[in-house]
C-alpha positions in Angstrom: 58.7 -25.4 30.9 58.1 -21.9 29.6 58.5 -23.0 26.7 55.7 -25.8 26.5 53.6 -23.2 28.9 53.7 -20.9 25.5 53.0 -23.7 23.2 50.2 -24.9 25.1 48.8 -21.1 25.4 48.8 -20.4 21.6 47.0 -23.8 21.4 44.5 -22.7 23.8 44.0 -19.6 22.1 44.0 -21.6 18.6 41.1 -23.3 19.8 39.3 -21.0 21.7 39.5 -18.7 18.0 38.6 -21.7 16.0 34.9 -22.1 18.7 34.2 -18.7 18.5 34.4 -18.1 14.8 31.8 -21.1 14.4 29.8 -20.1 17.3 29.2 -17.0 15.3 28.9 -18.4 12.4 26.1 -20.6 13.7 24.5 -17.4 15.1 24.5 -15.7 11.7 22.9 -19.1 10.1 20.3 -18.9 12.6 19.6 -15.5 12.0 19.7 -15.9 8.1 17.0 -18.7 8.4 15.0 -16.8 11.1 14.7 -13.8 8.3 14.0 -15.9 5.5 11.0 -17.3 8.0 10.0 -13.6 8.6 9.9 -12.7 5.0 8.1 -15.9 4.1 5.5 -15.3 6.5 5.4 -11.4 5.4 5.1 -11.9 1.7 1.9 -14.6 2.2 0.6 -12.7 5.4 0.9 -8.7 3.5 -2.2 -7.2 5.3 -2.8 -5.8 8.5 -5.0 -3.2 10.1 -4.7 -0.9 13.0 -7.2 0.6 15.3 -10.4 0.5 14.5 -12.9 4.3 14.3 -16.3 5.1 14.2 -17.1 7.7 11.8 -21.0 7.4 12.2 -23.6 6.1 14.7 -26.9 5.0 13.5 -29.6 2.2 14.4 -28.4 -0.1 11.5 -25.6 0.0 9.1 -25.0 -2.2 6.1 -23.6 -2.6 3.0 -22.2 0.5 1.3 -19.9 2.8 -0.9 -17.9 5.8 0.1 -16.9 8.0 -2.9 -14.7 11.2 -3.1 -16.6 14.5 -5.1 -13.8 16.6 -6.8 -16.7 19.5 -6.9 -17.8 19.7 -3.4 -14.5 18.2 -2.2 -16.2 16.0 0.3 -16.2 12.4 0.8 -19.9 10.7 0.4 -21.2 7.6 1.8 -24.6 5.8 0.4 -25.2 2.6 2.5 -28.1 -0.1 3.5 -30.5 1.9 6.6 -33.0 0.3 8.7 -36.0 -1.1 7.0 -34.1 -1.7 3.7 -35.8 0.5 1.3 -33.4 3.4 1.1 -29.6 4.1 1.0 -28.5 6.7 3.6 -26.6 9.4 2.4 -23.7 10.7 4.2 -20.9 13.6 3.6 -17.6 14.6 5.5 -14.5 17.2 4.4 -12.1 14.1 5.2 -12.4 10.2 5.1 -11.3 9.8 9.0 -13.9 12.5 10.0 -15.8 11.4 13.3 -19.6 12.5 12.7 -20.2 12.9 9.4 -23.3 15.3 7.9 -26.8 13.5 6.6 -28.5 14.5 3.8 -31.4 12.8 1.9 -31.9 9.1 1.3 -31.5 7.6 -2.0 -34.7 5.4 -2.3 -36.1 3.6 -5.5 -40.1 3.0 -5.9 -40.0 1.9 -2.2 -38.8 -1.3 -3.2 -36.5 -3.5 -1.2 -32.8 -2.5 -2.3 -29.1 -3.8 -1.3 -25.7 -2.7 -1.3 -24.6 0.2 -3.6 -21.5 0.7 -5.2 -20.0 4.1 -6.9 -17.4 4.8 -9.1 -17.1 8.2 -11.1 -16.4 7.7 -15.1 -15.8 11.1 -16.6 -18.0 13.6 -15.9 -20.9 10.9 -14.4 -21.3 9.0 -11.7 -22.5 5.8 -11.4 -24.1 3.8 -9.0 -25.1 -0.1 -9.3 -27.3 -1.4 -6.5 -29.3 -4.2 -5.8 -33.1 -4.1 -6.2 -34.8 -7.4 -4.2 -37.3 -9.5 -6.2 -37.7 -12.8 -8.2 -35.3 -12.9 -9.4 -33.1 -9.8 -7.7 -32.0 -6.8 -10.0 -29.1 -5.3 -10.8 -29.5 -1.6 -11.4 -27.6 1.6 -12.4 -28.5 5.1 -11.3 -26.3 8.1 -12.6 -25.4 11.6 -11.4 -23.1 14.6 -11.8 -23.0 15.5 -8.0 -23.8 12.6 -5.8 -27.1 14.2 -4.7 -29.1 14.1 -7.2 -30.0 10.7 -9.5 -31.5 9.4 -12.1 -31.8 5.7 -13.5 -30.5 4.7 -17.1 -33.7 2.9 -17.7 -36.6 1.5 -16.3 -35.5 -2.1 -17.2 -32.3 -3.6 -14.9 -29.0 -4.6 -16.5 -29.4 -7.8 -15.5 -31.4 -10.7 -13.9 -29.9 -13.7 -14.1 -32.0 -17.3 -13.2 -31.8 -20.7 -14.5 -33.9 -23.3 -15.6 -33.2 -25.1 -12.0 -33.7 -21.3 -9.8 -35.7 -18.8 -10.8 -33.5 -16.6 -8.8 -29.6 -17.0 -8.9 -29.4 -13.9 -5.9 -27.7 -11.2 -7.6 -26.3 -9.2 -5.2 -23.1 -6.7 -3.9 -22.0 -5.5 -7.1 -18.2 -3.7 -7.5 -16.9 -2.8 -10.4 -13.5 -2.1 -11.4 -11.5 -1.2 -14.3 -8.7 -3.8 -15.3 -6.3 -1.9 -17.1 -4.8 -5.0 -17.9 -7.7 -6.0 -20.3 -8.9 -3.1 -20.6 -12.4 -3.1 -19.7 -14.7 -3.0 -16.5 -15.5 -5.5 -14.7 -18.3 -6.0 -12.5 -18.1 -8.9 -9.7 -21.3 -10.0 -8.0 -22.6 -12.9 -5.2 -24.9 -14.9 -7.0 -26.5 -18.6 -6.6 -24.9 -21.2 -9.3 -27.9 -23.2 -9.0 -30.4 -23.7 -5.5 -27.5 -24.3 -3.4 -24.5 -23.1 -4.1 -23.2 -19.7 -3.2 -20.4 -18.2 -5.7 -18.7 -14.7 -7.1 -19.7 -14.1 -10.6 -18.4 -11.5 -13.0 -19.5 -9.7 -15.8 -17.7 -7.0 -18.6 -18.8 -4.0 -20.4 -16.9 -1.1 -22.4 -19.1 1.4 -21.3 -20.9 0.5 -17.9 -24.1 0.3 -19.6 -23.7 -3.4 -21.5 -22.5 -6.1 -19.3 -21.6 -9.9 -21.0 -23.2 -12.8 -19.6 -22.1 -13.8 -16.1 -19.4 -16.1 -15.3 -18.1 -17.6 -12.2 -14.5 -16.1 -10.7 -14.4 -17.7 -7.2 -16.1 -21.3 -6.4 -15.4 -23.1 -3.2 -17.7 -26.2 -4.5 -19.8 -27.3 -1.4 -23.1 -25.8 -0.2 -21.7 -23.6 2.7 -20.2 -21.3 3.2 -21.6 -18.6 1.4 -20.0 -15.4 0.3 -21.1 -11.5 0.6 -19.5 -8.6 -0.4 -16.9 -8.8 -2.9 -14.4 -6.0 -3.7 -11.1 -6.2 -5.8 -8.3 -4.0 -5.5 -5.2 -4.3 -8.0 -1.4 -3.9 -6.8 1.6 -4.7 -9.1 1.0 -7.9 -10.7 -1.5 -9.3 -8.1 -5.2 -8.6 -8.1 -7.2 -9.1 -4.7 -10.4 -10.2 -3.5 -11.6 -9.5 -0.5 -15.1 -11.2 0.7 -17.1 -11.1 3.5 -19.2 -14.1 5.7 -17.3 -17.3 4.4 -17.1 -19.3 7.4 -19.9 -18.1 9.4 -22.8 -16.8 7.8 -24.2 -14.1 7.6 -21.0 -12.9 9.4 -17.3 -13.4 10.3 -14.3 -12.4 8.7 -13.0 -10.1 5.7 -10.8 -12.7 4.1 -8.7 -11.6 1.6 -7.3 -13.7 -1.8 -4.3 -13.5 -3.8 -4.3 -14.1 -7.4 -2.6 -12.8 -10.8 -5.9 -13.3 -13.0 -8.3 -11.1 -11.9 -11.2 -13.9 -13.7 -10.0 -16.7 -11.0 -9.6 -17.1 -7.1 -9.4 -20.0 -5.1 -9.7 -21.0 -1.8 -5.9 -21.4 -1.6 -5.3 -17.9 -2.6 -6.6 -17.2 0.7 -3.8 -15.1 2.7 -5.3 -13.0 5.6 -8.5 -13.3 7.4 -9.7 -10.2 9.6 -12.5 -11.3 12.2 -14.7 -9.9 13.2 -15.7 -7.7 10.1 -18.3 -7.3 7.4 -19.1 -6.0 3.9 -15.6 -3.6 3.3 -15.0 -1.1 1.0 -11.0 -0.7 0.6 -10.4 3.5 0.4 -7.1 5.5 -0.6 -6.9 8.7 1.0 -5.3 11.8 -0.8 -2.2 10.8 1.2 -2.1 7.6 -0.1 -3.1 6.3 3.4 -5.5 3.2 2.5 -8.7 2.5 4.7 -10.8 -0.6 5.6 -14.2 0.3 6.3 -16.4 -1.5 7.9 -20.5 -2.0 8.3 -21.6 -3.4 11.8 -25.2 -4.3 11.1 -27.3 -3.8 14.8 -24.0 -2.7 16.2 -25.2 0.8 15.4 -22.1 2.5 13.1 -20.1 2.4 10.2 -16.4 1.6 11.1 -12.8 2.0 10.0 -9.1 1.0 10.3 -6.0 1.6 8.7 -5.3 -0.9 5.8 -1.4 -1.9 5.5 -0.6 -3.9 2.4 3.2 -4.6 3.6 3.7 -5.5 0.2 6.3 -2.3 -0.9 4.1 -1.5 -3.5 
């Protein structure tokens, strides 16, 4: 009996060893496939923002470009103002400053003008803005210390229409330099023809001679439109971010995925930040990268913390 007792105990144990090892087992399957799920999701969904900051108050803030000044060692915002017909002109001694210090507007002819964009080339900077007419300009104003400007010429770079619109919409110009291909490249929101709302794109060697336009990002239909384009390039990806695709004028900052930076498509899309409008994507000296934000009649220019989550 003691015997058989001891048999039927090491059986017992047997099987109780044998349940356990693929209970655990099953646990560490689970797991495996709940981490492949999590890194799945991570590697489409890399982008994230924390709490949003105001960094200045005003009646109405719009589209605009915030620029560091090696000189003065100051970070300088021009954006859209009420009325339309100047830029405001903003400085701070850091990017996450709350209140930052006015100077003067940056006005042209007191004409109707959009959306500026600055990036520094050697000793100069340069800033390409919008100038509203039939059809809308594209034009370039220079400087040496973000306060003071002049204009390259009286003519604009550009001006695209068509036989079938006199007035393809130019608008929101970025530009960026592609290492890659080794040139700049300037991405606009333009009209393909009366209806049709697109990104185009033009290249120059030396920011002064742009190519003829093409068309980088097309969704095909007559709504939504698109605002606000602005391309940042990590590792082997290159992405856009646009404003006001699915409910125009506003609504999200969605952001696409793509390793051309020539071509995006609608199912490059991988995050969408609502609500949010017409952002500028900054890198602090830290490294620390910054969404910023324009909030129209909400009265203020915003921010957030950008994280790619991409280990870049």
């Amino acid at each position: 009996m003691e015997k058989g007792s001891k048999k039927l105990n090491t059986a017992l144990w047997s099987c109780l060893l044998v349940l356990l090892l693929s209970h655990m087992a099953c646990i560490n399957t689970n797991k495996k496939q709940q981490t492949q799920v999590k890194s799945e999701h991570a590697s489409k969904d890399s982008i994230s923002i924390g709490e949003q900051f105001t960094i200045y108050k005003m009646p109405y803030a719009y589209d605009h470009a915030i620029i560091f000044n090696e000189d003065d060692k100051k970070w300088h915002l021009y954006g859209i103002e009420a009325g339309n017909k100047s830029f405001i002109h903003l400085t701070a001694d850091s990017l996450t400053q709350r209140g930052w210090e006015k100077h003067e507007p940056f006005t042209y002819k007191d004409e109707e003008i959009w959306a500026p964009h600055i990036i520094k080339h050697e000793d100069f900077y340069y800033m390409y803005y919008t100038n509203i007419g039939v059809p809308r300009e594209i034009r370039l104003a220079i400087s040496k210390d973000l306060y003071t400007w002049e204009h390259y010429s009286e003519e604009p770079l550009f001006a695209w229409s068509s036989e079938d619109n006199p007035n393809l919409k130019n608008k929101d110009p970025m530009v960026f330099w592609d290492e890659v291909n080794e040139q700049w490249i300037m991405y606009v929101t333009m009209m393909k023809d009366a209806k049709h709302w697109v990104v185009g794109y033009t290249t120059s060697n030396d920011l002064l001679n742009w190519s003829d336009y093409k068309i980088c990002f097309d969704e095909h239909t007559e709504s939504p439109g698109v605002e606000s384009p602005f391309v940042v390039k990590r590792g082997d990806y290159y992405y856009l971010t646009l404003s006001a695709r699915n409910t125009w004028p506003h609504g999200a900052q969605e952001f696409f995925k793509s390793k051309c930076p020539f071509k995006w498509e609608v199912k490059d899309l991988v995050k969408s930040i609502f609500p949010w409008h017409a952002a500028e994507i900054i890198q602090d000296h830290d490294g620390q990268w910054y969404l910023s934000r324009s909030s129209g009649d909400e009265h203020d220019f915003r921010m957030a913390p950008l994280y790619w989550n991409d280990t870049k």
